[in-house]
C-alpha positions in Angstrom: 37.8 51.3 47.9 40.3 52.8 50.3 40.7 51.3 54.0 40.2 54.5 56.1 41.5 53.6 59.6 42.1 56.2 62.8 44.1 54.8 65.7 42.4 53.9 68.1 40.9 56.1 71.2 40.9 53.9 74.6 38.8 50.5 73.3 37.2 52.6 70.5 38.5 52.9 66.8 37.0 54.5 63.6 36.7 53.1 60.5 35.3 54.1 57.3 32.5 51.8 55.7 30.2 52.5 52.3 27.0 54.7 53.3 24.6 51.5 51.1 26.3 49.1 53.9 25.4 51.1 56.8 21.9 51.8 55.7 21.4 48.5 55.1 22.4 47.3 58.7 20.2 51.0 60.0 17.1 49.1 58.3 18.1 45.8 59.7 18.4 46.4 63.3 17.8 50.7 63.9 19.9 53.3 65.0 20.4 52.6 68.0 22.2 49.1 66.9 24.3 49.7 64.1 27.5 49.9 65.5 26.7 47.0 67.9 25.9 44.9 65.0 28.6 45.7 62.5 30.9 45.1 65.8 29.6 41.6 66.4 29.7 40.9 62.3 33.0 41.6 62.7 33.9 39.8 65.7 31.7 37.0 64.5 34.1 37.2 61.2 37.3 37.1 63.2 36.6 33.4 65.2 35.6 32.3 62.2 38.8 32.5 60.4 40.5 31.5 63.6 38.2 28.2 64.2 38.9 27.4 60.5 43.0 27.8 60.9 42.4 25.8 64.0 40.5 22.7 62.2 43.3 23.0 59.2 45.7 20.4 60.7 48.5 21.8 58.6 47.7 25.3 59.0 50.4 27.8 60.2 50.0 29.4 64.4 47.4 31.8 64.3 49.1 35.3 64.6 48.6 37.2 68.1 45.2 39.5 67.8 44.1 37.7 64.4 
């Protein structure tokens, strides 16, 4: 699968995701919360990886934004 990325528009960017995903997360939360979700998945995702460079003492400087 192809990243499909748009730059983004003020503090709001578009991305592409697979239609089973998004129905998925539609039946899991409803419409009205599927972007909020997959935003905080994502989100959720990003500290993750930072907490776990953090806890790596030999783990290189976490990269500005990442």
């Amino acid at each position: 699968m192809r990243d499909e990325w748009r730059p983004p528009q003020g503090d709001q960017a578009e991305v592409t995701l697979p239609a089973d995903i998004v129905r998925a997360v539609r039946e899991l939360v409803g419409d009205a919360n599927v972007s909020t979700f997959i935003a905080g998945a994502a989100e959720r995702e990003v500290w993750a990886r930072r907490m776990d460079r953090l806890a790596i003492p030999a783990a290189p400087p976490a990269e500005p934004g990442g």
